[in-house]
C-alpha positions as CSV (number, residue, x, y, z in Angstrom):
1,X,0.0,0.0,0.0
2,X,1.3,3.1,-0.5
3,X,0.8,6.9,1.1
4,X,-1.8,8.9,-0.4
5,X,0.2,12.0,0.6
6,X,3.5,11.4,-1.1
7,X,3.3,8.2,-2.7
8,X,5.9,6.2,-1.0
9,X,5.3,2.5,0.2
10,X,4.2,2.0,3.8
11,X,5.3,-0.8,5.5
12,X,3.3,-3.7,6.2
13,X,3.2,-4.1,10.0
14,X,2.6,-0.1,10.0
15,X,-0.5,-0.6,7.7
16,X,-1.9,-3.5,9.9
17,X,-1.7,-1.6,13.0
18,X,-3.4,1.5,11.5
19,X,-6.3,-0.5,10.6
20,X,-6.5,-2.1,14.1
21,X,-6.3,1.2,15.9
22,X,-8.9,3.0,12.5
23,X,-6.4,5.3,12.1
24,X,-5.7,7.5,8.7
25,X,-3.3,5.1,6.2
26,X,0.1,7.8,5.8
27,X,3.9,6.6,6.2
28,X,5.6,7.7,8.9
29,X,6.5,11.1,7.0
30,X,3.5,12.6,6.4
31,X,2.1,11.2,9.9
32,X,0.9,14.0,11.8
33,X,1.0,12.5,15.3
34,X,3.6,12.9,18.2
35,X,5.5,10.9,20.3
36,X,4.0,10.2,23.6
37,X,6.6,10.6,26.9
38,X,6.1,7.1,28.8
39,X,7.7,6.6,31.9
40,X,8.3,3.6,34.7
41,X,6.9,3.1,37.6
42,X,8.5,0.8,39.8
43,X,5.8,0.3,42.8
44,X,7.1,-2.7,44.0
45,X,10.5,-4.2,44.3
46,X,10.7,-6.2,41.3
47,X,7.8,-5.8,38.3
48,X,7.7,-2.0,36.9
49,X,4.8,-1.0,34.2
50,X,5.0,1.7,31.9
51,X,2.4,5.1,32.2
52,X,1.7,7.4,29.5
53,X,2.1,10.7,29.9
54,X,-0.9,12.8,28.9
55,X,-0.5,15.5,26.6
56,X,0.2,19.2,28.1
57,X,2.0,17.7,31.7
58,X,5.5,16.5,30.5
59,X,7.1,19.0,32.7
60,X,5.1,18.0,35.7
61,X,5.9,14.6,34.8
62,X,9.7,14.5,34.6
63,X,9.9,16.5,37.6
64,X,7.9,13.9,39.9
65,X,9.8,11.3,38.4
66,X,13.0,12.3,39.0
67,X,11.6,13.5,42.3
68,X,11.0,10.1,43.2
69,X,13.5,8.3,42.0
């Protein structure tokens, strides 16, 4: 399949993920989405789980965590 922005093939674990999630088909490129900050949280000795960082409190974020670390 390829990008109906620029033309260029997208990959085929990249189009089977966008059609999972019902997303717009678009390469990487011409995507218009941003990376999201994750961070982990280790609330026990051993097992830690990743948390997503909403959008608009990256700041607030990275200072807790470093707070706590």
């Amino acid at each position: 399949m390829n990008c109906p922005y620029c033309g260029n093939a997208i990959p085929k674990e990249r189009v089977k993920i966008l059609r999972a999630t019902g997303r717009a088909m678009c390469c990487v490129k011409c995507s218009a989405e941003t990376p999201r900050l994750v961070l982990m949280e280790y609330g026990h000795k051993t097992a830690g789980y990743a948390v997503i960082v909403p959008r608009g409190s990256e700041q607030r974020a990275l200072r807790c965590y470093r707070r706590s670390r």
